[in-house]
C-alpha positions in Angstrom: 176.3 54.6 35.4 179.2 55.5 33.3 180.3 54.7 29.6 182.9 53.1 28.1 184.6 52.2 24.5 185.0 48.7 23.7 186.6 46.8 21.1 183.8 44.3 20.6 180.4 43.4 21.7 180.0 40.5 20.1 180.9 37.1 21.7 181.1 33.8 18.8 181.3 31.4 21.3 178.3 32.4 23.5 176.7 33.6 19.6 175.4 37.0 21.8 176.1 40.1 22.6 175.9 42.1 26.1 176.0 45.8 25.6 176.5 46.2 29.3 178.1 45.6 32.3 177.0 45.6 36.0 173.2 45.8 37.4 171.8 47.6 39.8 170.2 44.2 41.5 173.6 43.2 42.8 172.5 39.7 43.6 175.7 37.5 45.7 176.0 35.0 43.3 175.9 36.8 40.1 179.4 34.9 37.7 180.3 38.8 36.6 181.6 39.3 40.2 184.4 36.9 39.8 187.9 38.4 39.1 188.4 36.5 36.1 186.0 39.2 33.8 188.3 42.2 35.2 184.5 44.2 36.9 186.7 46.9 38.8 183.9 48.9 39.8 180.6 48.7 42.5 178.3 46.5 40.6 175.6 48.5 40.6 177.6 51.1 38.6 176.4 50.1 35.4 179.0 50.0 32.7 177.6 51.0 29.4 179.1 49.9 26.2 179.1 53.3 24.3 179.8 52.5 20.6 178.0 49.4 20.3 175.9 50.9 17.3 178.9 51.5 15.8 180.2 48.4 16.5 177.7 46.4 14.9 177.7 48.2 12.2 181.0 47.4 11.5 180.1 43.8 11.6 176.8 43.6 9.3 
């Protein structure tokens, strides 16, 4: 696991939010493993979103 800063958590189109990125179940067919989301790490090296308190704080 390792953390990271992000400019936003929240997504309007999907109306969500995904605090972080990566699981340790690493199933083949998982949609995160395509290149298009930029996942440049193993996939079961969770990425953790480390200011998303502060984040949606911001937005409330």
């Amino acid at each position: 696991m390792h953390f990271v800063n992000v400019k936003n958590i929240l997504t309007a189109a999907y109306n969500g939010m995904n605090i972080y990125r990566g699981c340790t179940h690493g199933c083949v067919y998982c949609d995160t493993r395509s290149a298009c989301y930029g996942f440049n790490h193993a996939m079961k090296d969770v990425e953790v979103k480390q200011n998303a308190a502060e984040l949606l704080d911001k937005n409330s």
